[in-house]
C-alpha positions in Angstrom: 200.8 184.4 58.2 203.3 184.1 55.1 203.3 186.4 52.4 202.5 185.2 49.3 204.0 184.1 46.7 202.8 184.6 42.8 205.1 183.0 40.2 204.3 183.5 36.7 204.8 181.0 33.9 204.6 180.7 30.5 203.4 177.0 30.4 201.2 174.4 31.8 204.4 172.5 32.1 206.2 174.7 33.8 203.1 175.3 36.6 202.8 171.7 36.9 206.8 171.7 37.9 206.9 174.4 40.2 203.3 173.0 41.6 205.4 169.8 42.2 208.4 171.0 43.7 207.0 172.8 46.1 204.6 170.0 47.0 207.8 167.9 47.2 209.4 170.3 49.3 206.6 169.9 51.9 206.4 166.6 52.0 209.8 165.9 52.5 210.2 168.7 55.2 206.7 167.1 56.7 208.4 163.5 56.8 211.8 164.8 58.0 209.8 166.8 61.1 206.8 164.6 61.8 207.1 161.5 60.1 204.2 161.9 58.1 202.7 164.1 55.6 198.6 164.8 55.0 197.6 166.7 51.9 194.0 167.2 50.9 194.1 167.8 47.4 191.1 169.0 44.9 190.1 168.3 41.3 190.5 170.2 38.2 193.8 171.5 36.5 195.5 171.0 40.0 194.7 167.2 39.6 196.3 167.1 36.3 199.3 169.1 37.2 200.2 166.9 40.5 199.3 163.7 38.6 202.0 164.7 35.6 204.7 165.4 37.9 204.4 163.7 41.3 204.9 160.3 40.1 208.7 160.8 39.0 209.5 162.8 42.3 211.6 161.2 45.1 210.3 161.3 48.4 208.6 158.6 50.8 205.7 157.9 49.4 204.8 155.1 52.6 204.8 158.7 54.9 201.8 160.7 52.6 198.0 160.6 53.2 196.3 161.8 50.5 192.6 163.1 51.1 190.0 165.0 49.4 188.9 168.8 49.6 186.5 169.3 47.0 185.7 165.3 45.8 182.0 165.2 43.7 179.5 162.9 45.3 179.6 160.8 42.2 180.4 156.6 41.4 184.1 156.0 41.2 182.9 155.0 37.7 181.8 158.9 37.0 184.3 161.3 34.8 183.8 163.9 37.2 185.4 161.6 40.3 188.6 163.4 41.2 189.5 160.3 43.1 189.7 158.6 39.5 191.8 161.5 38.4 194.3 160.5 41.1 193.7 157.1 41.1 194.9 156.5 37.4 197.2 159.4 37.5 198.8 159.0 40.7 198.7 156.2 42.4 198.5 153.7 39.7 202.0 155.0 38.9 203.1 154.9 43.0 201.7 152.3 44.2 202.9 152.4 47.9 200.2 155.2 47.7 197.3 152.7 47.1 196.7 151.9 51.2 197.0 156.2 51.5 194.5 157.4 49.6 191.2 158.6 51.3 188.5 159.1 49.0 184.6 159.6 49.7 182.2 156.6 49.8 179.9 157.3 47.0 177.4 154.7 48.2 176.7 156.9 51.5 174.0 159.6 51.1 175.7 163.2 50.6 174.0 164.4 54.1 175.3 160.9 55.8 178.5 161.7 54.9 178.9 165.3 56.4 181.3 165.3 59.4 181.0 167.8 61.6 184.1 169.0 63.9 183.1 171.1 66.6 
């Protein structure tokens, strides 16, 4: 396993940059290798710091599959959605992401919607 890596900073800005790049860096590296890069992202301040800076990034966006690691069981309607977050954040600004994207569907029961990998 990799060692890991802290890096300080003294702004929100600055976290959502380096969260970015190194996102980026992945991605591309991913596409370059396999053709194809899956993230699953989550909610919260990491939504807001990948929506502020991914948009503007160069990289393939027609390679990435975007799904969900911590998504609410809520409407797409519901403030607390994260695929809203990323919705209007993200891929209202990339659009060749809009086909990608892998939300929940929050008209299956939560205990219907529980895979199970074995």
């Amino acid at each position: 396993m990799a060692t890991p890596v802290v890096n300080v900073t003294d702004s929100e800005t600055s976290v959502s940059q380096k969260l970015c790049e190194l996102v980026i860096e992945k991605a591309n590296a991913a596409i370059q290798s396999k053709n194809l890069f899956l993230i699953g992202v989550s909610g919260g301040s990491a939504a807001k710091f990948l929506c502020n800076g991914l948009p503007a990034a160069t990289t393939d966006w027609s390679k990435w599959r975007i799904f969900f690691c911590d998504e609410r069981h809520v409407p797409f309607t519901d403030p607390e959605c994260t695929y809203s977050v990323y919705k209007n954040g993200l891929v209202s600004k990339v659009p060749a992401l809009a086909d990608h994207i892998y939300p929940i569907n929050p008209d299956i029961p939560g205990t219907s919607s529980v895979l199970l990998v074995k």
